[in-house]
PDB file of the backbone (N, CA, C, O) and the ligand in Angstrom, with CONECT records:
HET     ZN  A 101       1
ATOM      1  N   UNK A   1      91.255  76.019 112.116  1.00  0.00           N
ATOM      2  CA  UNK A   1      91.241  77.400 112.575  1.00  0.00           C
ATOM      3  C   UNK A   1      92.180  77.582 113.759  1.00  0.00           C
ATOM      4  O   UNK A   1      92.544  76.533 114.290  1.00  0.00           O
ATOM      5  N   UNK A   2      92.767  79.043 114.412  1.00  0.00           N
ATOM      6  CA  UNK A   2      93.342  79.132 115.186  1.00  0.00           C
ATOM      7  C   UNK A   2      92.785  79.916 115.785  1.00  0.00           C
ATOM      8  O   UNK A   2      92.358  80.848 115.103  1.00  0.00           O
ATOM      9  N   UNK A   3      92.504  79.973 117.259  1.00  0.00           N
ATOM     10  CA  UNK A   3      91.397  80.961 117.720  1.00  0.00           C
ATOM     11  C   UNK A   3      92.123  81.605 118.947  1.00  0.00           C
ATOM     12  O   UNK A   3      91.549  82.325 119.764  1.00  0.00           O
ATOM     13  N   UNK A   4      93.356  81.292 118.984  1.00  0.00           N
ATOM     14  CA  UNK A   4      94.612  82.034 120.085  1.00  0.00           C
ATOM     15  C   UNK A   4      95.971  81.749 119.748  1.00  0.00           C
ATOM     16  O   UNK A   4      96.541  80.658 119.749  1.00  0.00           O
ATOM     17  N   UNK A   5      96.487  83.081 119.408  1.00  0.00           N
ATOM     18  CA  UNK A   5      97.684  83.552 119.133  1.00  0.00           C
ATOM     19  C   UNK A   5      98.631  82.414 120.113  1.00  0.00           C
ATOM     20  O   UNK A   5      98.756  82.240 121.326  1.00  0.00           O
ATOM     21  N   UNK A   6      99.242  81.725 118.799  1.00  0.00           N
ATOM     22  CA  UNK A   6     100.907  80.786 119.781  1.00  0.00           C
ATOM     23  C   UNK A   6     101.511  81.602 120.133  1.00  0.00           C
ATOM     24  O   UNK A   6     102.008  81.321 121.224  1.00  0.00           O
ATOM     25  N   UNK A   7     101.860  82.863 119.670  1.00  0.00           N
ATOM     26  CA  UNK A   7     103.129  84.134 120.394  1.00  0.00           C
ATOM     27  C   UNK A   7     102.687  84.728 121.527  1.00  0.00           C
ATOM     28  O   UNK A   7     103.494  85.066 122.393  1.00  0.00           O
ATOM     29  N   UNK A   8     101.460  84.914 121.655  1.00  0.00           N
ATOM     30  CA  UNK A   8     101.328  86.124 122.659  1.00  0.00           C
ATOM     31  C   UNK A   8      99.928  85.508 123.653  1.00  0.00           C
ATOM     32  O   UNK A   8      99.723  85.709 124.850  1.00  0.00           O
ATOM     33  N   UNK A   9      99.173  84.778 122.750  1.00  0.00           N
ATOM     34  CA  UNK A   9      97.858  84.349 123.275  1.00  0.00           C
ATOM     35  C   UNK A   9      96.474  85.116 123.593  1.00  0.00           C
ATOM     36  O   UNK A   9      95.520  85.084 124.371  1.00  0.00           O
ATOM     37  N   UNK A  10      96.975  85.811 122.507  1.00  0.00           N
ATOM     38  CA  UNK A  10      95.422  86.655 122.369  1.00  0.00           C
ATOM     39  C   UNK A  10      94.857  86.272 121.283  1.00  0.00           C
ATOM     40  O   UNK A  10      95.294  85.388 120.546  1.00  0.00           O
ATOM     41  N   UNK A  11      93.589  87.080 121.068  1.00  0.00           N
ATOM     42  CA  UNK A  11      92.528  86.652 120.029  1.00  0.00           C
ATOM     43  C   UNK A  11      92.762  86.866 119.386  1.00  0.00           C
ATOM     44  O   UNK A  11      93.417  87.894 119.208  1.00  0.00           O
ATOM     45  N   UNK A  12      92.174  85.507 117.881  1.00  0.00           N
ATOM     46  CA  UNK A  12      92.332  85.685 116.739  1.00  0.00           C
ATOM     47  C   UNK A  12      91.129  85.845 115.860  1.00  0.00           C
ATOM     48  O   UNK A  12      90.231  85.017 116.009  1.00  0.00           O
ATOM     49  N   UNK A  13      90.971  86.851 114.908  1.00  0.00           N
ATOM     50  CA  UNK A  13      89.905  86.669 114.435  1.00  0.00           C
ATOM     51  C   UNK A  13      90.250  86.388 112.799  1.00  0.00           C
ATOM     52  O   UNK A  13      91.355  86.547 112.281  1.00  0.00           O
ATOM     53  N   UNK A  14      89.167  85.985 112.204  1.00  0.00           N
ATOM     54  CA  UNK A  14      89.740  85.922 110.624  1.00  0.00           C
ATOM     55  C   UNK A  14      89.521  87.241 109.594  1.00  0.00           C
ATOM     56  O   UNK A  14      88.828  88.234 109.818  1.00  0.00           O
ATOM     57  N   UNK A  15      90.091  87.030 108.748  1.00  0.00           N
ATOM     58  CA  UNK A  15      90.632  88.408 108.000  1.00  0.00           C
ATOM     59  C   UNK A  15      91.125  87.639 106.701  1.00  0.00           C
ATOM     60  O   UNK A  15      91.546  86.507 106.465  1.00  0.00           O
ATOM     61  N   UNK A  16      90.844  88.917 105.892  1.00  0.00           N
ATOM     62  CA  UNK A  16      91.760  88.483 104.413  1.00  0.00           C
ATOM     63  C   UNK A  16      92.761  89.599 104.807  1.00  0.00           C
ATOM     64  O   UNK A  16      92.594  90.638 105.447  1.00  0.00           O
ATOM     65  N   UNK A  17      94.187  88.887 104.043  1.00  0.00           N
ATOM     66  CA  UNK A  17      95.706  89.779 104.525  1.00  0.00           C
ATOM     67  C   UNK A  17      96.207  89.943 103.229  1.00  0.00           C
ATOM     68  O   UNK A  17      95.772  89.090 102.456  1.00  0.00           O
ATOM     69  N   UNK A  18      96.879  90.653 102.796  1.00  0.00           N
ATOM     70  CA  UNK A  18      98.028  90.712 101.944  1.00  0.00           C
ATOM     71  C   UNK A  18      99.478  89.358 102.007  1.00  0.00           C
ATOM     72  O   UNK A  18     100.461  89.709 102.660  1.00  0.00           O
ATOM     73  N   UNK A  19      99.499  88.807 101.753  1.00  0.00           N
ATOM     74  CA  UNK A  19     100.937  88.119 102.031  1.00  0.00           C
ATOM     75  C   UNK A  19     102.381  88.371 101.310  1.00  0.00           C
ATOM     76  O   UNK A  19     102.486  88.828 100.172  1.00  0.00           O
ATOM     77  N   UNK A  20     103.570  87.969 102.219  1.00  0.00           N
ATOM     78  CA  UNK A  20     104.600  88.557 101.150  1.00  0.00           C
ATOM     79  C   UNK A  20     105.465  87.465 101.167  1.00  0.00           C
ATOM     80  O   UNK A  20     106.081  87.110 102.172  1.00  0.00           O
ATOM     81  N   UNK A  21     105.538  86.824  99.872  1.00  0.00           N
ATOM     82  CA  UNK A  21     106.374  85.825  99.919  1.00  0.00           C
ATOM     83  C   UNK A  21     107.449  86.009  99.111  1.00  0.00           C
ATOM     84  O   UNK A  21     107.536  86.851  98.218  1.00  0.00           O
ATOM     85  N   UNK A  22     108.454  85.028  99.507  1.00  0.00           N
ATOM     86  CA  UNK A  22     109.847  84.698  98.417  1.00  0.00           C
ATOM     87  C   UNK A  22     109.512  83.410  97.525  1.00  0.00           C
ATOM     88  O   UNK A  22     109.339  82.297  98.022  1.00  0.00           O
ATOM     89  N   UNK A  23     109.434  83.700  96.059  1.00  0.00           N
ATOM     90  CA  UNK A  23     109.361  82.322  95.475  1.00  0.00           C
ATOM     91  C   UNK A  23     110.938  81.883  95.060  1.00  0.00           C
ATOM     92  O   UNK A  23     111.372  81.728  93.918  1.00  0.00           O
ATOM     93  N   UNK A  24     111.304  81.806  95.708  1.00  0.00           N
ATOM     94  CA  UNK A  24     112.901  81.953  95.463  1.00  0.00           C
ATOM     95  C   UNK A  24     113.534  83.130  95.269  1.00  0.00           C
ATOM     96  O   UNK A  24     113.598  83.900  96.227  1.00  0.00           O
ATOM     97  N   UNK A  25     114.233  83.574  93.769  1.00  0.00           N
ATOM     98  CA  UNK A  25     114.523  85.149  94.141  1.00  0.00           C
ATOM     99  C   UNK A  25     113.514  85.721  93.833  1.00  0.00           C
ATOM    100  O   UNK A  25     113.856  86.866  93.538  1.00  0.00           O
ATOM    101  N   UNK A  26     112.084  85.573  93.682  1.00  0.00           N
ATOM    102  CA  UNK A  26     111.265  86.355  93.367  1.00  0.00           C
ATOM    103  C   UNK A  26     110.252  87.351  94.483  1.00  0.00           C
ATOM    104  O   UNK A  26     109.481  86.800  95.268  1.00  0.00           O
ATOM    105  N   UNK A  27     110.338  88.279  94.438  1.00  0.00           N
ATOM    106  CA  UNK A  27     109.441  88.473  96.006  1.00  0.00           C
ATOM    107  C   UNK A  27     107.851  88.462  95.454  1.00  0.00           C
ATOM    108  O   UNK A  27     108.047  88.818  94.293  1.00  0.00           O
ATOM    109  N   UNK A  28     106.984  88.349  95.525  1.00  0.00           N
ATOM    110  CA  UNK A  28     105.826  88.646  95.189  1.00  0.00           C
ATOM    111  C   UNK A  28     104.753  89.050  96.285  1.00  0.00           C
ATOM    112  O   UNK A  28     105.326  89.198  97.364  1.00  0.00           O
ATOM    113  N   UNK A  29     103.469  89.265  96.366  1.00  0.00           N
ATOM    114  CA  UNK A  29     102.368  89.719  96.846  1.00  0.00           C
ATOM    115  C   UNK A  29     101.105  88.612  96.248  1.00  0.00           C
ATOM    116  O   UNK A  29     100.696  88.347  95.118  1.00  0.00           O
ATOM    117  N   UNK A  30     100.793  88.205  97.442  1.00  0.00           N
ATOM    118  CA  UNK A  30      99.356  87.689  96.957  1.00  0.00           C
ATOM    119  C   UNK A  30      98.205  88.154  97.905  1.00  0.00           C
ATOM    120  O   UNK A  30      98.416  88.075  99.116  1.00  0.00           O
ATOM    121  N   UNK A  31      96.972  88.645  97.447  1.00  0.00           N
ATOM    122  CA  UNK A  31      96.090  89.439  98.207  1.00  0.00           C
ATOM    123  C   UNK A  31      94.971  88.966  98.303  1.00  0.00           C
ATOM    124  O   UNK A  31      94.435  88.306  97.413  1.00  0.00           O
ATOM    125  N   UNK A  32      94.376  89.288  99.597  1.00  0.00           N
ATOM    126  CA  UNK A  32      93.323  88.617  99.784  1.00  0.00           C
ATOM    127  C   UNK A  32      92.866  87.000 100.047  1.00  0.00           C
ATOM    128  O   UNK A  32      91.932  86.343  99.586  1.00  0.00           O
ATOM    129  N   UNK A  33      93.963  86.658 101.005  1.00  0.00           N
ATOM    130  CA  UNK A  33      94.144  85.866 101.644  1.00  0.00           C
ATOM    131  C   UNK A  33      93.605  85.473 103.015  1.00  0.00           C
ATOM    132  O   UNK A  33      93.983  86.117 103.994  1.00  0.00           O
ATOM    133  N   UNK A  34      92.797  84.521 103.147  1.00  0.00           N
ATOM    134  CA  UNK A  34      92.338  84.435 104.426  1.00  0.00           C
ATOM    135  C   UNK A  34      93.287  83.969 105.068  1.00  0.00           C
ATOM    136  O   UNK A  34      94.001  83.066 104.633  1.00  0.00           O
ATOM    137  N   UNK A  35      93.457  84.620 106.405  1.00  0.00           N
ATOM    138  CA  UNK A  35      93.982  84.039 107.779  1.00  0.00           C
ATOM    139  C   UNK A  35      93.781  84.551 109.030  1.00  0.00           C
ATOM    140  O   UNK A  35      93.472  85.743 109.049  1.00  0.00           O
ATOM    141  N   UNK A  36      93.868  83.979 110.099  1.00  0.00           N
ATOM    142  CA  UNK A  36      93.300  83.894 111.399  1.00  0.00           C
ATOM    143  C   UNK A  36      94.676  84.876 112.079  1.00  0.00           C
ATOM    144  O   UNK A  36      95.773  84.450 112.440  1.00  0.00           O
ATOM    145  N   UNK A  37      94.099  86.490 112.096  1.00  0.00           N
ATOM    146  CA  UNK A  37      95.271  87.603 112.338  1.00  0.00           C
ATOM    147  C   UNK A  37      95.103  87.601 114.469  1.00  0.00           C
ATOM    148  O   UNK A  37      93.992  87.342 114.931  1.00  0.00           O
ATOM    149  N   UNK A  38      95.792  87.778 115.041  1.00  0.00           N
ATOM    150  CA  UNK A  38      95.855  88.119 116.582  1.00  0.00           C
ATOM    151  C   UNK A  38      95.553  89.484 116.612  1.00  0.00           C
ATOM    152  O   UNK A  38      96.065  90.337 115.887  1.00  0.00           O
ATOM    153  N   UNK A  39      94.560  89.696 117.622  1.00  0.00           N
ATOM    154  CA  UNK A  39      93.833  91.336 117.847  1.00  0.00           C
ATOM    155  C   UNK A  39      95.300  92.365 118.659  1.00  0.00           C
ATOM    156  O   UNK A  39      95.538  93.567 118.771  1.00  0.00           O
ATOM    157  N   UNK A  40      95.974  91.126 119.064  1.00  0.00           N
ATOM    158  CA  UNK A  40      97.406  92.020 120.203  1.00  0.00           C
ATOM    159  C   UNK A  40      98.248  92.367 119.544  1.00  0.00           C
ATOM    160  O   UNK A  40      98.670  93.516 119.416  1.00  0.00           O
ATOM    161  N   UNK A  41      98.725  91.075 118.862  1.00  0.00           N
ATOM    162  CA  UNK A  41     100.060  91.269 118.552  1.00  0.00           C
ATOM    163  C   UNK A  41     100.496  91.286 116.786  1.00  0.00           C
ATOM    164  O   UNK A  41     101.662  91.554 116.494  1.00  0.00           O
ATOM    165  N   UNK A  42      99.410  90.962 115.604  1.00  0.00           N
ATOM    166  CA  UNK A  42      99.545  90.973 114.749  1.00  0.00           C
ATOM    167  C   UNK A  42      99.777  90.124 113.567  1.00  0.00           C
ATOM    168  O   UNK A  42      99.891  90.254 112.349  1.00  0.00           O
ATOM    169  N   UNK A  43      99.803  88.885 114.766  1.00  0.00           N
ATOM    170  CA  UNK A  43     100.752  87.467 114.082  1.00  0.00           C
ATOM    171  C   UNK A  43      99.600  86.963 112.892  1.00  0.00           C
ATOM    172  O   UNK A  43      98.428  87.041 113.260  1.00  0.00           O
ATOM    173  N   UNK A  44      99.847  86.462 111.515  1.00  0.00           N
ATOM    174  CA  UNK A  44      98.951  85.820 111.125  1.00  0.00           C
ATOM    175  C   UNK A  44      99.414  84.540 110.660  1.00  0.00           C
ATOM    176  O   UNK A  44     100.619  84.338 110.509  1.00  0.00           O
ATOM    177  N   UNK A  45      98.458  83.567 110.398  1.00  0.00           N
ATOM    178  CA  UNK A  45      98.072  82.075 110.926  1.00  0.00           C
ATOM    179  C   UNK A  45      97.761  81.534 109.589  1.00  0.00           C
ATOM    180  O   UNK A  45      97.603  82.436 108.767  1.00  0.00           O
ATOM    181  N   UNK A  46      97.646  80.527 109.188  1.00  0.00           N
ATOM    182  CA  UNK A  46      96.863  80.248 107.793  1.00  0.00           C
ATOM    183  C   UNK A  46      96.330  78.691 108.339  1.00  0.00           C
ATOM    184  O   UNK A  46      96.914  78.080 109.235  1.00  0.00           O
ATOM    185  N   UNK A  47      95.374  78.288 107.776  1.00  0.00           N
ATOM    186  CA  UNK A  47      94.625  76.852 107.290  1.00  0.00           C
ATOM    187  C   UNK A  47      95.412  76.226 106.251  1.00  0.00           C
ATOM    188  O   UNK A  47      95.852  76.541 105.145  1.00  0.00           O
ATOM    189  N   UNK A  48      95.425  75.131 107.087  1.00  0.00           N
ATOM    190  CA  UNK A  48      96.252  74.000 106.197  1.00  0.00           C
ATOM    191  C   UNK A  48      96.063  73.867 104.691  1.00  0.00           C
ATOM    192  O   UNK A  48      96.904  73.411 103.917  1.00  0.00           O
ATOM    193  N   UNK A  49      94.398  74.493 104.256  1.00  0.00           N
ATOM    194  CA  UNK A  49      93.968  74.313 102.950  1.00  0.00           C
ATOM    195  C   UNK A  49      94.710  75.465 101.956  1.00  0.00           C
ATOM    196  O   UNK A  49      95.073  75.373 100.783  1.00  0.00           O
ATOM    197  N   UNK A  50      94.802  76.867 103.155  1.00  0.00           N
ATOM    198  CA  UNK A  50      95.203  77.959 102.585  1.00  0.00           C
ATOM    199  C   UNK A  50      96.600  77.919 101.885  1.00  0.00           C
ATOM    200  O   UNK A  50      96.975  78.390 100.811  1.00  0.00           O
ATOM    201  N   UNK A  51      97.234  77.212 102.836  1.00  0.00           N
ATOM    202  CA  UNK A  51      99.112  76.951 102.995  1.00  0.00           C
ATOM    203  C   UNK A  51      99.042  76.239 101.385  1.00  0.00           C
ATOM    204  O   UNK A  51      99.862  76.366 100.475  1.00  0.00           O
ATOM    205  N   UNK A  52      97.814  75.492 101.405  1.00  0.00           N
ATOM    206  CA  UNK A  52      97.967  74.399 100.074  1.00  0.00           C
ATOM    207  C   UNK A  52      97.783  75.270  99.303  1.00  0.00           C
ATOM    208  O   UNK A  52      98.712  75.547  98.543  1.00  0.00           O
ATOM    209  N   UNK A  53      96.438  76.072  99.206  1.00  0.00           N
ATOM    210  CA  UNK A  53      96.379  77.080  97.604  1.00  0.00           C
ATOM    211  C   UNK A  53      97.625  77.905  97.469  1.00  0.00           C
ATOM    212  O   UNK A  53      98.069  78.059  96.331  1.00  0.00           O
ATOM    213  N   UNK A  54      98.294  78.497  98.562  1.00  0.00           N
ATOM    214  CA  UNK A  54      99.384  79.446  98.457  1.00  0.00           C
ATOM    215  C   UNK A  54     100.668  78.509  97.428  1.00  0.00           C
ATOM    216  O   UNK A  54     101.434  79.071  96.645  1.00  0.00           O
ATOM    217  N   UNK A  55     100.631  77.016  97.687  1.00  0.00           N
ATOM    218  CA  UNK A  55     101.358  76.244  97.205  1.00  0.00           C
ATOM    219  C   UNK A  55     101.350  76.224  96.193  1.00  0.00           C
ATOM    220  O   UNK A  55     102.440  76.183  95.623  1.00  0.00           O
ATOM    221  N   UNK A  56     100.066  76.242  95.375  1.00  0.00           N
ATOM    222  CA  UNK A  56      99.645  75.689  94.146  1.00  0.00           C
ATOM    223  C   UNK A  56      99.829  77.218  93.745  1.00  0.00           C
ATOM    224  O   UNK A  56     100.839  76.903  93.115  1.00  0.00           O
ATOM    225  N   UNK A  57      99.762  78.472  93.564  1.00  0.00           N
ATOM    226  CA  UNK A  57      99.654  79.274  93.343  1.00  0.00           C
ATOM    227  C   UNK A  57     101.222  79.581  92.723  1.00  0.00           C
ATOM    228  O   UNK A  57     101.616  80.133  91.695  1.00  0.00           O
ATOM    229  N   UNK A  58     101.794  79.044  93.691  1.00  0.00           N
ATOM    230  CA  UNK A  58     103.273  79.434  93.968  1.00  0.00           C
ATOM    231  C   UNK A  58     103.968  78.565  92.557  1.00  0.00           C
ATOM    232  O   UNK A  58     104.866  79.105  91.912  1.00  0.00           O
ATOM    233  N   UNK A  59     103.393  77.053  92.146  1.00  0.00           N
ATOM    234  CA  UNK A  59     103.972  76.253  91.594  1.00  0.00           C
ATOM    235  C   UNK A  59     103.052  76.510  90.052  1.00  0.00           C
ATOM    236  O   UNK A  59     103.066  75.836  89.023  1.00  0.00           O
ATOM    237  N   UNK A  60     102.407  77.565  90.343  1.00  0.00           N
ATOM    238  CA  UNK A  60     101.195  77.493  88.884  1.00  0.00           C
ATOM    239  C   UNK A  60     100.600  78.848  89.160  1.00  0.00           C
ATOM    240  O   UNK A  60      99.639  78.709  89.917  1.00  0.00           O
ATOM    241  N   UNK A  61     100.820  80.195  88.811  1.00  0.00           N
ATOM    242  CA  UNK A  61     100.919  81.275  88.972  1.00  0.00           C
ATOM    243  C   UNK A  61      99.820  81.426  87.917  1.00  0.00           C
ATOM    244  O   UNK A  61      99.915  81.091  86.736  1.00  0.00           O
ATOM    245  N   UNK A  62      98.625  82.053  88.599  1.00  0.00           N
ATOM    246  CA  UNK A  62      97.926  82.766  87.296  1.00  0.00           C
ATOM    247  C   UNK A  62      98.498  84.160  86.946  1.00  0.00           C
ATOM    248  O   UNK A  62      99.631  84.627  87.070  1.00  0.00           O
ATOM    249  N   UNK A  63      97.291  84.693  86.445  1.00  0.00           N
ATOM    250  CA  UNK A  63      97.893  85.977  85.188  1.00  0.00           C
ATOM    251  C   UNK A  63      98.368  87.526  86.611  1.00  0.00           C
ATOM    252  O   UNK A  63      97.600  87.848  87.517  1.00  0.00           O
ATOM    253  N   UNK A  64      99.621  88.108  86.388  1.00  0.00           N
ATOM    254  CA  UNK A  64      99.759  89.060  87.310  1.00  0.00           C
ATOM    255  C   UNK A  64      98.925  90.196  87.335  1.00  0.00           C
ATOM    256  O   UNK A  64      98.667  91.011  86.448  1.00  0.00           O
ATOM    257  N   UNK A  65      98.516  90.101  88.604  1.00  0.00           N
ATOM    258  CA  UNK A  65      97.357  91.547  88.478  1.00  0.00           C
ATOM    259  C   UNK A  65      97.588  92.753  88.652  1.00  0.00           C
ATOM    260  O   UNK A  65      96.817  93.711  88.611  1.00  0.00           O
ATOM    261  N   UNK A  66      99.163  92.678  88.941  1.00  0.00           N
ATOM    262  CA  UNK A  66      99.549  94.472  89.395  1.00  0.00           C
ATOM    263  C   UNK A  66     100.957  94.411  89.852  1.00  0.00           C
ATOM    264  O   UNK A  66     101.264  93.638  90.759  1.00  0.00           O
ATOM    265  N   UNK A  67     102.367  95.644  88.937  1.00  0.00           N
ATOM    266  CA  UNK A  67     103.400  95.145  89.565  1.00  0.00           C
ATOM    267  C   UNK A  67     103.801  96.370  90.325  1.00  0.00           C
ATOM    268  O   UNK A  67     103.378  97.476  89.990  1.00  0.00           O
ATOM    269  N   UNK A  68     104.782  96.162  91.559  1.00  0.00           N
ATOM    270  CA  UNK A  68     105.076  97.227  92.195  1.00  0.00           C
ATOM    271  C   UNK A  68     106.891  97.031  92.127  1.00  0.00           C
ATOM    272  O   UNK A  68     107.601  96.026  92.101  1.00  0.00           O
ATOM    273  N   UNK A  69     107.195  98.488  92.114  1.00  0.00           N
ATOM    274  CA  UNK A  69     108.529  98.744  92.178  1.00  0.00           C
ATOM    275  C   UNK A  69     109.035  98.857  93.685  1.00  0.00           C
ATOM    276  O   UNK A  69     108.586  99.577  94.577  1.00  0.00           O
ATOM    277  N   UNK A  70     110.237  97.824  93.732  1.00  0.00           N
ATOM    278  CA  UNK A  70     110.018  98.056  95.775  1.00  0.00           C
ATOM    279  C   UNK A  70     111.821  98.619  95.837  1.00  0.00           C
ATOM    280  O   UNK A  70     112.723  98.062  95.212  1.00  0.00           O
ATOM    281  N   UNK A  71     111.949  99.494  96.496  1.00  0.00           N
ATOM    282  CA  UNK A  71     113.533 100.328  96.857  1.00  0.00           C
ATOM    283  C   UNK A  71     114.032  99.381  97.755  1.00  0.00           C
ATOM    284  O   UNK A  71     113.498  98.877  98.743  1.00  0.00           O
ATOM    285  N   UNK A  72     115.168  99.213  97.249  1.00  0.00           N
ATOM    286  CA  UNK A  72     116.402  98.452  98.267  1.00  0.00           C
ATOM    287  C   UNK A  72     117.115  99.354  98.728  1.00  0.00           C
ATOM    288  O   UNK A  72     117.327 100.334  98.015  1.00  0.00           O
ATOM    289  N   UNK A  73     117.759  99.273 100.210  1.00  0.00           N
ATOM    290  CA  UNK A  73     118.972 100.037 101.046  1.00  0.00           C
ATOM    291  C   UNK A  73     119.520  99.289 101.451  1.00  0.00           C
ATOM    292  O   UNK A  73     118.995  98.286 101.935  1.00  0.00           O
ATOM    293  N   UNK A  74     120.664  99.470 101.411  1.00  0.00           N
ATOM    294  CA  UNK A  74     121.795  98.751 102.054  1.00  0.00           C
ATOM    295  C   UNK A  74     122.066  99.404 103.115  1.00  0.00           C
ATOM    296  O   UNK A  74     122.366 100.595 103.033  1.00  0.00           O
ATOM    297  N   UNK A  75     122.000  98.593 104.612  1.00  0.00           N
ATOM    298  CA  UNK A  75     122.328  98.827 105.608  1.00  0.00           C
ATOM    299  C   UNK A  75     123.525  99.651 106.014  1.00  0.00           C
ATOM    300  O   UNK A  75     124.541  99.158 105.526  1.00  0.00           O
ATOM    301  N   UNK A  76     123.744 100.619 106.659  1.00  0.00           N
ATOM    302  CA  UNK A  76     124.556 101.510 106.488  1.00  0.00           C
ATOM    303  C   UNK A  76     125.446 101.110 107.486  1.00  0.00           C
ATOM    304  O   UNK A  76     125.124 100.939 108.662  1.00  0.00           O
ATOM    305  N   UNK A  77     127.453 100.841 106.652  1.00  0.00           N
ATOM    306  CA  UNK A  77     128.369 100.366 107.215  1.00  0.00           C
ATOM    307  C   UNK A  77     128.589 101.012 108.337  1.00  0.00           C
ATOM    308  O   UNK A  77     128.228 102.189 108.303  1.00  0.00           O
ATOM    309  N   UNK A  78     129.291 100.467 109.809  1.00  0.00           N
ATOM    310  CA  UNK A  78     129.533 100.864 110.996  1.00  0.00           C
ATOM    311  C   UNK A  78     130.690 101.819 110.598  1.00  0.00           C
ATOM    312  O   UNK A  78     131.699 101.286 110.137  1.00  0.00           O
ATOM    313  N   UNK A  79     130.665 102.993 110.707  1.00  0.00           N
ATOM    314  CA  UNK A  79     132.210 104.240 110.537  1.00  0.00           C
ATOM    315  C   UNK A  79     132.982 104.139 111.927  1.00  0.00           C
ATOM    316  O   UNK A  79     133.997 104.808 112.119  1.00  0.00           O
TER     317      UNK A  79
HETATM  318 ZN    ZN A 101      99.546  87.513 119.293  1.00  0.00          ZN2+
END
């Protein structure tokens, strides 16, 4: 567990989060994730066990539960 924020050093409490990962070019969402979020600053934390299911998840994907369409912008050139 982590019970104080490494960035800022405030409290952490636990929470299930949304996460957003890159599986390479893939972006995905996995939900309902426990991790230990900071009450200040927002940072979230995971358990070594968690990091592992996120692993296994990542390398052995069950069935998708929901897809979302996400908009790209391209940063707008300096004129
Ligand atoms: Zn913090």
């Amino acid at each position: 567990m982590v019970s104080r924020c490494l960035a800022c050093g405030g409290k952490t409490s636990q929470k299930r989060i949304r996460t957003e990962n890159w599986w390479g070019e893939e972006f995905t969402l996995v939900e309902n994730v426990p991790a230990w979020v900071c009450a200040q600053c927002g940072e979230a934390y995971f358990d070594a066990e968690v990091c592992l299911a996120l692993d296994q998840l990542r390398q052995n994907p069950p069935e998708v539960k929901a897809s979302l369409q996400v908009p790209v912008y391209a940063y707008p050139e300096a004129s």
